[in-house]
TORDOGU-189073 format. One record per atom (N, C-alpha, C, O): residue in three letters; x, y, z. Coordinates in steps of 0.05 Angstrom, whole numbers, plus 5000, padded with zeros to 4 digits. Atoms other than C-alpha are relative to their C-alpha. Last residue first. Layout:
AlaXYZ/...
end
This chain:
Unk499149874979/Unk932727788522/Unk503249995007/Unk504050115027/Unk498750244970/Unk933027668454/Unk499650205023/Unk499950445023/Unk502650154989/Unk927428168407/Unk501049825023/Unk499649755042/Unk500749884979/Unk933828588393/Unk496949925017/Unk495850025037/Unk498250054978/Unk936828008351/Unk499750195024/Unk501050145045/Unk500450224982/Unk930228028314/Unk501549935025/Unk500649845046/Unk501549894974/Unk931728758282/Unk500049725022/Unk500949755044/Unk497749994979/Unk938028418245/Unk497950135016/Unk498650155040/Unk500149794996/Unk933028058195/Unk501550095034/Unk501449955054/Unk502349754972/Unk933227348199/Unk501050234989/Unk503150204976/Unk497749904991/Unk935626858140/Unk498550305017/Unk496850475014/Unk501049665007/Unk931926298133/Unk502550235012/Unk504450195027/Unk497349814980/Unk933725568120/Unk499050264991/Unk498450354969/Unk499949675017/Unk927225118102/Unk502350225024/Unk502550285047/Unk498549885011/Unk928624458110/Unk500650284997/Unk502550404987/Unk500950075025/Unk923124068134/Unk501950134979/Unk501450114955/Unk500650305010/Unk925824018203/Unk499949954969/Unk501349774959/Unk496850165005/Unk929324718206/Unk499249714998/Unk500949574987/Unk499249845023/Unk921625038198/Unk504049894989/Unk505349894968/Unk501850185023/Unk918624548240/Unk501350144976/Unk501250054953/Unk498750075024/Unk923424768298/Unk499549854980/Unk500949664974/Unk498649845008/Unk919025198338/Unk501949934985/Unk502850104970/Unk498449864972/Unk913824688341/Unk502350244994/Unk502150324970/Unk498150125000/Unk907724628285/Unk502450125028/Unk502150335042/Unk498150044973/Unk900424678288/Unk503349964993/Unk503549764980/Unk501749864980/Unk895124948239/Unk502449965025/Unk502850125043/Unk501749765007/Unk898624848179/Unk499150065018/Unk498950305017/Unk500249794982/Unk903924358208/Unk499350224982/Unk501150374973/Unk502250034978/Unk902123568180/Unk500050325024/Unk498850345045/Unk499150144987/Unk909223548143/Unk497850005028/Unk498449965052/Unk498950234997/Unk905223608083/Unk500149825017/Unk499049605019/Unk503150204999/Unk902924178098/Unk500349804999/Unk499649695019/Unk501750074975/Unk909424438112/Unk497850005000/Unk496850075021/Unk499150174991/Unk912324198043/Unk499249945040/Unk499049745054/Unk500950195012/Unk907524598008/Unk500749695016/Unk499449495018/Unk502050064991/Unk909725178041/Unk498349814992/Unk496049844999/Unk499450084972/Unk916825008018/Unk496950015019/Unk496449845036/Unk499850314993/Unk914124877950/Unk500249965029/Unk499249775041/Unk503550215009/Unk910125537950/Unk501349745004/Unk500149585018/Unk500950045016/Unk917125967976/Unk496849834996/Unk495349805015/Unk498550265005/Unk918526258033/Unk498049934972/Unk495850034965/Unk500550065010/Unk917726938068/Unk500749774985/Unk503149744984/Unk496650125016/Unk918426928132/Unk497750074978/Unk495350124981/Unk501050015027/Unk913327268196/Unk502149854977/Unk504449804985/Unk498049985024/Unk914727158263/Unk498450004975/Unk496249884971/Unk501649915027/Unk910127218327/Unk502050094978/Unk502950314979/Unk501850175010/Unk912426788389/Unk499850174960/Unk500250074938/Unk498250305004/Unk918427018424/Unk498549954986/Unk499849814971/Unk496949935002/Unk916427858430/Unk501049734994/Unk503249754983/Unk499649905023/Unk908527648425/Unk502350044990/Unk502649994966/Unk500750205026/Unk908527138478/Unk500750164973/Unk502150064956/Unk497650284997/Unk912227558521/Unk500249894979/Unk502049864963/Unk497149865008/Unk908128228506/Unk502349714999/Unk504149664983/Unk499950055020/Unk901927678528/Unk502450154983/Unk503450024965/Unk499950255008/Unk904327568596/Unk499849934963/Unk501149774950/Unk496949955006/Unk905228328606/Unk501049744990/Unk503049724977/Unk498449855021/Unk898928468590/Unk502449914992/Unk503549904971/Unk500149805002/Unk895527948633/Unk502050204973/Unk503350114954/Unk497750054995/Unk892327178628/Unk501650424999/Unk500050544985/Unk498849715014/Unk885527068622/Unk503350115014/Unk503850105038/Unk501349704991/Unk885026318641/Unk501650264990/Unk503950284982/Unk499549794965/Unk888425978597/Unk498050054995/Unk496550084975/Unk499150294989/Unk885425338534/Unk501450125032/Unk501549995052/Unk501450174988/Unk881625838494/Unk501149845017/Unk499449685022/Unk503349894996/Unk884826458490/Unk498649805004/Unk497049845023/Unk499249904973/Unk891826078486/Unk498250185009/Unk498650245033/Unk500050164989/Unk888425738425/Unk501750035029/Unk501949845044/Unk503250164999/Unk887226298385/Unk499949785027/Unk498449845044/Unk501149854990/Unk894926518392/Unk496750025005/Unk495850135025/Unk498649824976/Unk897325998369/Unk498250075020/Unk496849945036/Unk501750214977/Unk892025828319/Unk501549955027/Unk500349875047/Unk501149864982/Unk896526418285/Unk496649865010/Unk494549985014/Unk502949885010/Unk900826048268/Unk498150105013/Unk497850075037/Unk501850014992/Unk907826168287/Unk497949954995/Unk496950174991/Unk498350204993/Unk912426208227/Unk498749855024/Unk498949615022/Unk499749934979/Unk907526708198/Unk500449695015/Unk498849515019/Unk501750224964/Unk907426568131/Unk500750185024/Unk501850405022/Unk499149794978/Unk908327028059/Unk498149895030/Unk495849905040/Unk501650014982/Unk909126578001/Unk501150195024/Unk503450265030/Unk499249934971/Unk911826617933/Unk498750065021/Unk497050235016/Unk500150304989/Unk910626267875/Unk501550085032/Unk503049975048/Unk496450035003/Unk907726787844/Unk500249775011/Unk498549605012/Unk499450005024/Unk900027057821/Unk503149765001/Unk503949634982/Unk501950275019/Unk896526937881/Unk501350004970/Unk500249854955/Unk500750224990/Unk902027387919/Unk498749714993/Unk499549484996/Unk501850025002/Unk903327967870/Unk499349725010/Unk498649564993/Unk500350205008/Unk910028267888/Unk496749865005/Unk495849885027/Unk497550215011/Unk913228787872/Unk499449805000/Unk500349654982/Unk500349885027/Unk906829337887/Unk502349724984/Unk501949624961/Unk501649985008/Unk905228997954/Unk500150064967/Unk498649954952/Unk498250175020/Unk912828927979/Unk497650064985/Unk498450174965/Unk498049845025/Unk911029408032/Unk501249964982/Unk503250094975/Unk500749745008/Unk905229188057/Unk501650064983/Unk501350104959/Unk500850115026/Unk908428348047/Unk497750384988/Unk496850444965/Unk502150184992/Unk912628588100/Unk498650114978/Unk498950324967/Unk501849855019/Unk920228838087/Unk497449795004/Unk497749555006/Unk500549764986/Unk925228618142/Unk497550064982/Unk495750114997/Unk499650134970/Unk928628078084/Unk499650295021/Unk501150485019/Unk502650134992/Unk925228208015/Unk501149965036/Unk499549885053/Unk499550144982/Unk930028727980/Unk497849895020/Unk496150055029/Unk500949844986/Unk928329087922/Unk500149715023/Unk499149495019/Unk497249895000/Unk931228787858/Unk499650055030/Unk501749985040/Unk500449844970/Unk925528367845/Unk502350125018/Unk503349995037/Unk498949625007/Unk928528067773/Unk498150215029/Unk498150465026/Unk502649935015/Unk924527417769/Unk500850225003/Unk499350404997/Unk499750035026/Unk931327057788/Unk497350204988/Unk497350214963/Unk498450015026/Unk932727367835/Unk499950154977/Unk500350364965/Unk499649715008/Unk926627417874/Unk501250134990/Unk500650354982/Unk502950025018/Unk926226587864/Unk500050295003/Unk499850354979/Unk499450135024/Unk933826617899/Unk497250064980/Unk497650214961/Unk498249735012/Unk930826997963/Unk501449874969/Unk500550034952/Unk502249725002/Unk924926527967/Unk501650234991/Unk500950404975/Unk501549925021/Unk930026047958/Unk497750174997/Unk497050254975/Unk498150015022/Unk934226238015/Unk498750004972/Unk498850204957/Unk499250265007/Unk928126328059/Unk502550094976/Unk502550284960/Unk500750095032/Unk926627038076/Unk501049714998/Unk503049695013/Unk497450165008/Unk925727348151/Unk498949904967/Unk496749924956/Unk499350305015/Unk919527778160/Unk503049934993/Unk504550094982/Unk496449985014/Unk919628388202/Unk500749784994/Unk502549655005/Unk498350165020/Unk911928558215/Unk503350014994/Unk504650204985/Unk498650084980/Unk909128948273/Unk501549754985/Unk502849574997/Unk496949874999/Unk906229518232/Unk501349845022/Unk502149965042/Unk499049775026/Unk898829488232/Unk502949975017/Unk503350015041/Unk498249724978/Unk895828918278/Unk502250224984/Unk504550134982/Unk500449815012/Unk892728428218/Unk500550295017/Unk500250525010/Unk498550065031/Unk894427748239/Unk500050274992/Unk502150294979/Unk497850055004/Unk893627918314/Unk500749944974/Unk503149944970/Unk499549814975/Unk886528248316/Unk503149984994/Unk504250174982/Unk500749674999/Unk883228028249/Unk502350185020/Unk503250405014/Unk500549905026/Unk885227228237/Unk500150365002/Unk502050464991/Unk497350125020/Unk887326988310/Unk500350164970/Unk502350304966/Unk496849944987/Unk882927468353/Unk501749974980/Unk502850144967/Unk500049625002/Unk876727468301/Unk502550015009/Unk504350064993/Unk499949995016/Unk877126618304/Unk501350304982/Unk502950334963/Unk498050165001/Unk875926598373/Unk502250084970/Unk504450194973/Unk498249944987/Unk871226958373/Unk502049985002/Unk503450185006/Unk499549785003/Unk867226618329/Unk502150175004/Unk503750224986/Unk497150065008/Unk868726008373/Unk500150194968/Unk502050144954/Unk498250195012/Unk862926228409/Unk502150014983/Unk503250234980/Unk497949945018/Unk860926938426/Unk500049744991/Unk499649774967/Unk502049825023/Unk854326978472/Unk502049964970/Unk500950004948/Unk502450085012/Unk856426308505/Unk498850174977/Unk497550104956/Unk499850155022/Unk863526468516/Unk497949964977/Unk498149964953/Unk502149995017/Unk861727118553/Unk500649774975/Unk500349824951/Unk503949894989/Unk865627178611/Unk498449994985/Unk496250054995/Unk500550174976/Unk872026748586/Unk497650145017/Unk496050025032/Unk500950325003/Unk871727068524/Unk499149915014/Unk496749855013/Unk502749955012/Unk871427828548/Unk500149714992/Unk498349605005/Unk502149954976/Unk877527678596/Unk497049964994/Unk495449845008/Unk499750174985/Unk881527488536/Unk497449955018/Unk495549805017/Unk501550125010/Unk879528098503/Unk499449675008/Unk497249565005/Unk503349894999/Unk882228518549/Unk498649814990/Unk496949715005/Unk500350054963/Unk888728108556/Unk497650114994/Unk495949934991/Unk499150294999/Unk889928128476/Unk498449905033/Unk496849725038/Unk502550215016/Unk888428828473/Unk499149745003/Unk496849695007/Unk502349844981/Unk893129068528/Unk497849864991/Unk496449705002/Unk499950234976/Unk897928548486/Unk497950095015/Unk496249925021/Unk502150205003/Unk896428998429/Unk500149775026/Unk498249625031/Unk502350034998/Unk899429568455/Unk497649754982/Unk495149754978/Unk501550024971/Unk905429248480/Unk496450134995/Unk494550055008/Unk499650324993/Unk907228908413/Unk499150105029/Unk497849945044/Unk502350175018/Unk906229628377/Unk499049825018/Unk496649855024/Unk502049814991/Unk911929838430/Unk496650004986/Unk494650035000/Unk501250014973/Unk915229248413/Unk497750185011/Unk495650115020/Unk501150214991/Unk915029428342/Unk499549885016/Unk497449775014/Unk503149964998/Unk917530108358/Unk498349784996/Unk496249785009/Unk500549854983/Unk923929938385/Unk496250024999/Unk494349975014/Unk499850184989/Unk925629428335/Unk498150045026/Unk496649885038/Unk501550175018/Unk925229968281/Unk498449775025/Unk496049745025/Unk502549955006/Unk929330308322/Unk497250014996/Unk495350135006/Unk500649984974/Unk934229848329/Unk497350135006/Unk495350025015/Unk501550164997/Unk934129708254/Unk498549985037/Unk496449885045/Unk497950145003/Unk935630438238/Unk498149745019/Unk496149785032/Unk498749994978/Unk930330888215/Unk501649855000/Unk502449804977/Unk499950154979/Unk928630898143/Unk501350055025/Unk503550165024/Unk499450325008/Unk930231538106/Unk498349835019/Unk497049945037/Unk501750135013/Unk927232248107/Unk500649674995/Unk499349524979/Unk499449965036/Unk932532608133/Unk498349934989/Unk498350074969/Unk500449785008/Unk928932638198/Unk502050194973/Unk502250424963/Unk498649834978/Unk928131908210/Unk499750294990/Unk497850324974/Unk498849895019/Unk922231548181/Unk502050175016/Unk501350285037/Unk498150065012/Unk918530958217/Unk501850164983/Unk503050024967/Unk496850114982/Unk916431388269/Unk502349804989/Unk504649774996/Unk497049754994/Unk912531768221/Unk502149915013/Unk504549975011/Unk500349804979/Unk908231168204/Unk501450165001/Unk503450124988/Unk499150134972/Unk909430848137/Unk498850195024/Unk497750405018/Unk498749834986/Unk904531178069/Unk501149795030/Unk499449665042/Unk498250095021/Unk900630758023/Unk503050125021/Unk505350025018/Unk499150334993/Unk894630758082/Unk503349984981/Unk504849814990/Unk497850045019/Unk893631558077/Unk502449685006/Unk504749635014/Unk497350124983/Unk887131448105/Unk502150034989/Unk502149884970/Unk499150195006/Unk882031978062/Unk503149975012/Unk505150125011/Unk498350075017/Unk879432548102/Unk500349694987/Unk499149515000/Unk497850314992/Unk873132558134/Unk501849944974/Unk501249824953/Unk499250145015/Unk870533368123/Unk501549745008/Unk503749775019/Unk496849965000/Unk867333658182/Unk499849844965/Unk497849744954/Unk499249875009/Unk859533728195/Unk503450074994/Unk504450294996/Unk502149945030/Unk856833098195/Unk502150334992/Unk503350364971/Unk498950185026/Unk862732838243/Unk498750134971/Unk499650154948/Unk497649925010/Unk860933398296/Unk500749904969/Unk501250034949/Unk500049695021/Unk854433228283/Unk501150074990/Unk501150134966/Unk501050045022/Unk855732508307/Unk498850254988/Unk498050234965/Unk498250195017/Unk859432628363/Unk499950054969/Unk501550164954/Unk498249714998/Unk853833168398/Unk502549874967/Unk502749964944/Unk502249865018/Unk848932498385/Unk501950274989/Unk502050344966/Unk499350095022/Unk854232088420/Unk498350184980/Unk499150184956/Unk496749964998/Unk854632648484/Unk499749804961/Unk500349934941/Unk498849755017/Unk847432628481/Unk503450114996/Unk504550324988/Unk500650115023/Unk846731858488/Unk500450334990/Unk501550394969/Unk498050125021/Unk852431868539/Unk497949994975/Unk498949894955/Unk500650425000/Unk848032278579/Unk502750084978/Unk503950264967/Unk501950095031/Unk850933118578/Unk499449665014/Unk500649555032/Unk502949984994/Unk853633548639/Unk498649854984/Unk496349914983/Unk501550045021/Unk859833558600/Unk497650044998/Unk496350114978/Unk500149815019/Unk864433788658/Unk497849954975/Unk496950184970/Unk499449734982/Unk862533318711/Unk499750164989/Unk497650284992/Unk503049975004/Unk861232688666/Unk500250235018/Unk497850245019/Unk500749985031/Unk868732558654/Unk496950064997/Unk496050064975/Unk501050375013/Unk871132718728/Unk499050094968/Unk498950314958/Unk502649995001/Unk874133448734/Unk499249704990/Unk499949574970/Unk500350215011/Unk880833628759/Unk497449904993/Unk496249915014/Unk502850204998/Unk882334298767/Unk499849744990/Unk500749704967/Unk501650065017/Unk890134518769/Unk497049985005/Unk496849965029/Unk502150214989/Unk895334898808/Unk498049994971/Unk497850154952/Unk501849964969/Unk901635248805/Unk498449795012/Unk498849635030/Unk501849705005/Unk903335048724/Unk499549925039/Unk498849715049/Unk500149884978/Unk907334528686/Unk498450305010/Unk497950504997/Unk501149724996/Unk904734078647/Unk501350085019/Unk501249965040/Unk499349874973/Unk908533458615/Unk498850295002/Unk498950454984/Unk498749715003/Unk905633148560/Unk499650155026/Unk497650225039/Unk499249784973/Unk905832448542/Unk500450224999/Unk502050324983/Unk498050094990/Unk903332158476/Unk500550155020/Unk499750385020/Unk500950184988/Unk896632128445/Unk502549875020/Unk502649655030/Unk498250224993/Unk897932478390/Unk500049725008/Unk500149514997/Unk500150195018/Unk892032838391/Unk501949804991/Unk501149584984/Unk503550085000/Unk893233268446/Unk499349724989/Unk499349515002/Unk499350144975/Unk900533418432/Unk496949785001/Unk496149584990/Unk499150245013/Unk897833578362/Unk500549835012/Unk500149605005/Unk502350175020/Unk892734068393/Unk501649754997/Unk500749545007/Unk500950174974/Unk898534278450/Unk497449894985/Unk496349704996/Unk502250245013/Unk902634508390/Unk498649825017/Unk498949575017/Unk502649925016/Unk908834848422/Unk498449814995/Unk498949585001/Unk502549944981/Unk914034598484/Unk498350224981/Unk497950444991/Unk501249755013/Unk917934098433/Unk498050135023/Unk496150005032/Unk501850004978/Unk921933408451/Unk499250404987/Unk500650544973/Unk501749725013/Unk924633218385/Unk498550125012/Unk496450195002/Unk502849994998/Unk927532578415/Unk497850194988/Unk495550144986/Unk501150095035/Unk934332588391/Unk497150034997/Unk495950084976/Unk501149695019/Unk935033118456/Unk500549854976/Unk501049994956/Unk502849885012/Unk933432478497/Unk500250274979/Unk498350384968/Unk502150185016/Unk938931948473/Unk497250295006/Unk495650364989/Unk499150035027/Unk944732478493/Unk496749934986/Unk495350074972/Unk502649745012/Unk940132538559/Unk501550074977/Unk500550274967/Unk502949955002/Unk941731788568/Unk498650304986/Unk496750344970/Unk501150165023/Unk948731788552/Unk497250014989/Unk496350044966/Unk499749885034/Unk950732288594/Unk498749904986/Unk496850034976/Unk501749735001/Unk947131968651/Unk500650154982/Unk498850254969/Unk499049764989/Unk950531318636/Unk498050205002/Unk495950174989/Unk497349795016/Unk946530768605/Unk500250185019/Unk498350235034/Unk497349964986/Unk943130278651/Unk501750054993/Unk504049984999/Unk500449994966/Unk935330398644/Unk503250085011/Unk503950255027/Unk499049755001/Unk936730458564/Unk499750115030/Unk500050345036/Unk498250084975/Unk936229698574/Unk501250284992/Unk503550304986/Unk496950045015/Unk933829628492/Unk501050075027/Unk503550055024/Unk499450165033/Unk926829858517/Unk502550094999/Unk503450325003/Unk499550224988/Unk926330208594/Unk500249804978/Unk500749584987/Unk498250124982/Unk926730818573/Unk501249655011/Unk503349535016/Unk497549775021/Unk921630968527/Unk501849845012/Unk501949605008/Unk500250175027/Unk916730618569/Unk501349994983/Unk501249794968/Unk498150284993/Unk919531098621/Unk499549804988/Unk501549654987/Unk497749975000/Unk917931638583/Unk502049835009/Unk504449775003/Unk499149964970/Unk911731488564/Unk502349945003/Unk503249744994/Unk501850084995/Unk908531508494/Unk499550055030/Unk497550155042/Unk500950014966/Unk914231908478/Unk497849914997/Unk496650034979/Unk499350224992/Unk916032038401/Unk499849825025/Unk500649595023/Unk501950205014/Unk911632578385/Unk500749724997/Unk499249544989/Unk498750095033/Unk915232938441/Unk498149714986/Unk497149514996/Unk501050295003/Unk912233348497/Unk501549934971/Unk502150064951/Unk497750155013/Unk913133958544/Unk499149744978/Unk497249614986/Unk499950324995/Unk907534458574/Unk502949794974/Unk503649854951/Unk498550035022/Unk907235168604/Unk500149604992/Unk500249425008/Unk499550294997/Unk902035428646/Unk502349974974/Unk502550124954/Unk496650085017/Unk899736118658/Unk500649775018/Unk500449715042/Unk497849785006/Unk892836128704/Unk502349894974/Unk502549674963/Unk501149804993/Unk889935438728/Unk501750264993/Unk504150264999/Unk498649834982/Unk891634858693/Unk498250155000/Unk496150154986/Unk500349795007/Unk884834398667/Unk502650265014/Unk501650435029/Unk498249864974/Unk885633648680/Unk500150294982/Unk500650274958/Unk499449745036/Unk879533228639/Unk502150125036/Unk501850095060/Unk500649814998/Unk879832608703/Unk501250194969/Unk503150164953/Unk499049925021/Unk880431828688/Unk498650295009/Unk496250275015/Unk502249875013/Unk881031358748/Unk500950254989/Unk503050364996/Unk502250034973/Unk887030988763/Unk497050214975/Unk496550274951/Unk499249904971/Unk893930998723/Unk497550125023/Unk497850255043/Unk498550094993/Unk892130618658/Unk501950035035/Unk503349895049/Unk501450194982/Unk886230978654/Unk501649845004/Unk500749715023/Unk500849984979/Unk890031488622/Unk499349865023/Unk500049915046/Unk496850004993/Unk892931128568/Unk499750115026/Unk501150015043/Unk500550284994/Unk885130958547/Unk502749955023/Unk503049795041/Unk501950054968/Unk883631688559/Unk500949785008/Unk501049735031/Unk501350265007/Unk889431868500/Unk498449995026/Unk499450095046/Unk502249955005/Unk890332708502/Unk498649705004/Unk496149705007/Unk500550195029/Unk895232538553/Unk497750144990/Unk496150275005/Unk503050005012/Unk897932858620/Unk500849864972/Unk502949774963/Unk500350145033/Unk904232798669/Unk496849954989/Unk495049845001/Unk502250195000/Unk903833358720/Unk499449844975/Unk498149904955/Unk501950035022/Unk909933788724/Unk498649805011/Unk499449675030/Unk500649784992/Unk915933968774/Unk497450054980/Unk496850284973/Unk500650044974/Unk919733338777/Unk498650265003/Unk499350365024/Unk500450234979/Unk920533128712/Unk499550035023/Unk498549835034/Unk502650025009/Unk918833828682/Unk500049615003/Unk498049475000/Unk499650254989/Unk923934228710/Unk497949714992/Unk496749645013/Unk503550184989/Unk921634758667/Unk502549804997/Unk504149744980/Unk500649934977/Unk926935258626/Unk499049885023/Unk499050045041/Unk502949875000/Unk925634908564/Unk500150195020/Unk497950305021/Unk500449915033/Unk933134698544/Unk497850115004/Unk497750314990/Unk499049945021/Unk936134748615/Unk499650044974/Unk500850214961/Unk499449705000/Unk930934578650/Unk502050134989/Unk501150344980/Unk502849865005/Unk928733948612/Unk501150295005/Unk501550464987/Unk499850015025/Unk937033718616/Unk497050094991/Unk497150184968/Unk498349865002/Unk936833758698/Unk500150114967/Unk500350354965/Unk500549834994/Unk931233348696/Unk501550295001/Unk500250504998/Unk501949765014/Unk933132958646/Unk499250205015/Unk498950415003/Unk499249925032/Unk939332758693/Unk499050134985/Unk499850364980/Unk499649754989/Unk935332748762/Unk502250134970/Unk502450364962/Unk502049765000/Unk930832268724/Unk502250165023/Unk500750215043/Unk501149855029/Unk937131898708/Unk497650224999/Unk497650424985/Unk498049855005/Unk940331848781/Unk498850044964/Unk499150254952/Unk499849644987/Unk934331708809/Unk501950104986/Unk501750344980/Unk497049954975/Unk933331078770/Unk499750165005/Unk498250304990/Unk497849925012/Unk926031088734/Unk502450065030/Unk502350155053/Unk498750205009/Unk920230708771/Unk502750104988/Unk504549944994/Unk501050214982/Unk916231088814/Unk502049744993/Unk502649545006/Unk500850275024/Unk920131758803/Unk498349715012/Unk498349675037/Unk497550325000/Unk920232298858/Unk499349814980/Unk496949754976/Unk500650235007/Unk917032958846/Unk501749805001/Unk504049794992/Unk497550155001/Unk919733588878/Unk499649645003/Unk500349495021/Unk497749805007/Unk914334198862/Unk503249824996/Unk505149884981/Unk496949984984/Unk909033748869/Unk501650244990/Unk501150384970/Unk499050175014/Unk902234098831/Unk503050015016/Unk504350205023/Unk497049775011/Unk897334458872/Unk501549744993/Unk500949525001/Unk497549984991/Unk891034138866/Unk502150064996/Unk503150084974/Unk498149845012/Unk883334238856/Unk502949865014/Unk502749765037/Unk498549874983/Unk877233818852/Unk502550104994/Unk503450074972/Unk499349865001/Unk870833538823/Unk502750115013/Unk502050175036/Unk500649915033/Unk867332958813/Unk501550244995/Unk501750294971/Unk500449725004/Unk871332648874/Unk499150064967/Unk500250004946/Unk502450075017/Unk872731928857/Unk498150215003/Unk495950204992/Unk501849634990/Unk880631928877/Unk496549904983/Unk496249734966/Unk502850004990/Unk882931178863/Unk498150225017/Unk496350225034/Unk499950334986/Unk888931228818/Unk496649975017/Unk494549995005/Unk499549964975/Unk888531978791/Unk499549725015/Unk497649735031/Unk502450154990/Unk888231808710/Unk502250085032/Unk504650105034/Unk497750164978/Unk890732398672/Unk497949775018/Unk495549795022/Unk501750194985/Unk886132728614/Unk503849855020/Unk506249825016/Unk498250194987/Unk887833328576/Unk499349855016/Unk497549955030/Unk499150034969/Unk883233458528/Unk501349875014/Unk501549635012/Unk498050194994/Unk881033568457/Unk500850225027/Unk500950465032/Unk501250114982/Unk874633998429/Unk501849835019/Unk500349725035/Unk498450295002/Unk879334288383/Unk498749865009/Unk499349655000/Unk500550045031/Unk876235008386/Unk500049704991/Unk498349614976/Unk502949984996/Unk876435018465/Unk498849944969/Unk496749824964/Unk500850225002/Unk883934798463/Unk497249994995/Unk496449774987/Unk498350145027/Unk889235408451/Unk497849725001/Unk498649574983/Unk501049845017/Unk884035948496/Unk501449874972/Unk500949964949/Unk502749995011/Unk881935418546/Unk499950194962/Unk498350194944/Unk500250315005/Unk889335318574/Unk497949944977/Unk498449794958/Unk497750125023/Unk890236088578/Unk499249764982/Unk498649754958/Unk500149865034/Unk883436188603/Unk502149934991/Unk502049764974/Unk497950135018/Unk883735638657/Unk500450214974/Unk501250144952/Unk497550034996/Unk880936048721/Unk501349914978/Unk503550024977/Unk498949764991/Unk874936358700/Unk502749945014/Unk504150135021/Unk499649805028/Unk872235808641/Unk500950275022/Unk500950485009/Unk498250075017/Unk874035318701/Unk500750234978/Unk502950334971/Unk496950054984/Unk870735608759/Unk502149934978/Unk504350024981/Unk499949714998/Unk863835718714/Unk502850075012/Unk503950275003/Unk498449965030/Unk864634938691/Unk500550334997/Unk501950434979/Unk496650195015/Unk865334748758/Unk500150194971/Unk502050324961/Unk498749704990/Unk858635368775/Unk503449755005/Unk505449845016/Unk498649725005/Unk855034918729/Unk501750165017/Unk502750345003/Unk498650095032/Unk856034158744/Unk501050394995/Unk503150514995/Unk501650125012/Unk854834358827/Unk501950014969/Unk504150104966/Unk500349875026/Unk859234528881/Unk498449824981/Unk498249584986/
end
């Protein structure tokens, strides 16, 4: 078969699929490990085995999908993504098109289910227990745009599919594919970021804060996708020192890891908390990162400081000094290593001093005095 009479096979088998997504331009993508076929079709298991989840829990949700959706949909579906990058995580990256009526599952909380799972040792709760924990999930089978865009798991089920490499269907170069891009963009409206605003996952569905676990939950999950980062970029040093120098270097520590959205849960120094006191800062400083203190408290103005207990020549300096090292190596580092406090100007005054601005050990902060008081997410950071 050739590009056209794929894309003629598709627009005559996928109409359903085609008739909620063609507007959207957004697609489901799955990565097929080392298939390299531009094209091809397959019927979908009917009695999926897990690779990693206990049997006795995926036969739990499974049991608990069909029941609330109808659709066995752990063992009787094809896990998809709108994300490619999340894709490629499981082999090479195909657009997946059901064939005929299809139905599909997914929650805006799921990245992956067993990723899900396997934080806070939800591996070795009961089977009650477990599918207690999934119908908090908000699992939903409408909105395959939002699914889409998301970027989080979404179970398909359906007969059979097409699978189509990423240059298969498009027929286009990459320079007309970015050209296509950049129209699109001209002709849409680009909203403004709503930066003032938490993520959704930080909000439960009263509208409050989540709970610290939670909380704890998704900063790991943060903490794994930057590690991906971390390790990628790694790699890119050590092959291209020369074009980059200690630039580079520099970007990681300062840009990449100091400024990773939403993985903050600062501890407070005693007087740091005393000095918010007294200046009338009613609004509690311990868990709260210097985002969300922004309006309370004016940094260059106060006498209060906002460190990272770690520095982040850390993390700089384990880019230069390993070889590239992997995901899961840096999730480590990040889960023991990356703290934030807030403390006062004398106490940061006092670790310069004590010769640790760029370097100090894990107990530089009980050397020189400074007593902090942790936030209760941390105690879910112990192994």
């Amino acid at each position: 078969m050739n590009q056209e009479s794929d894309r003629s096979v598709i627009q005559s088998d996928c109409k359903p699929f085609l008739a909620l997504v063609n507007d959207s331009g957004g697609y489901l993508y799955r990565g097929l490990g080392e298939e390299n076929s531009d094209f091809l079709t397959r019927d979908v298991r009917r009695a999926r085995l897990p690779k990693n989840m206990p049997l006795v829990l995926h036969a739990a949700a499974d049991a608990w999908f069909s029941q609330t959706f109808g659709v066995r949909y752990r063992s009787a579906a094809e896990f998809c993504t709108g994300d490619r990058g999340q894709a490629a995580e499981y082999g090479n990256v195909y657009r997946i098109f059901p064939i005929g009526g299809f139905q599909f599952c997914w929650s805006p909380k799921v990245r992956d289910l067993y990723e899900w799972a396997n934080a806070q040792g939800r591996l070795d709760l009961p089977p009650e227990e477990f599918v207690a924990e999934l119908a908090s999930l908000n699992y939903r089978d409408d909105g395959l745009e939002e699914a889409i865009d998301s970027g989080c798991e979404i179970m398909v089920s359906c007969r059979r599919y097409h699978a189509a490499s990423l240059n298969e269907i498009s027929g286009t170069t990459a320079a007309e594919e970015a050209l296509r891009i950049r129209e699109r963009w001209e002709s849409t409206k680009s909203d403004r970021l709503r930066l003032k605003l938490p993520p959704p996952s930080e909000i439960n569905e009263a509208g409050f804060p989540v709970s610290a676990e939670s909380r704890a939950v998704n900063v790991q999950e943060r903490m794994r996708h930057l590690s991906a980062i971390l390790s990628l970029m790694h790699k890119i040093y050590w092959q291209e020192k020369d074009l980059y120098g200690d630039h580079f270097l520099a970007f990681i520590g300062d840009k990449i890891v100091r400024q990773w959205p939403w993985i903050d849960l600062p501890a407070v120094s005693e007087k740091a908390a005393q000095w918010a006191n007294d200046v009338g800062i009613h609004k509690p400083m311990l868990g709260l990162s210097v985002r969300e203190l922004s309006k309370d408290i004016k940094l260059k103005e106060s006498k209060i400081r906002y460190e990272h207990i770690t520095p982040m020549a850390f993390f700089r300096d384990v880019v230069r000094n390993h070889p590239p090292l992997s995901a899961d190596i840096y999730f480590d580092l990040l889960k023991r290593n990356y703290r934030v406090a807030w403390i006062t100007k004398s106490e940061d005054d006092n670790l310069n001093a004590a010769g640790a601005r760029f370097w100090r050990s894990i107990n530089t902060y009980e050397d020189v005095g400074i007593a902090l008081k942790k936030p209760e997410e941390w105690t879910f950071f112990d192994d």
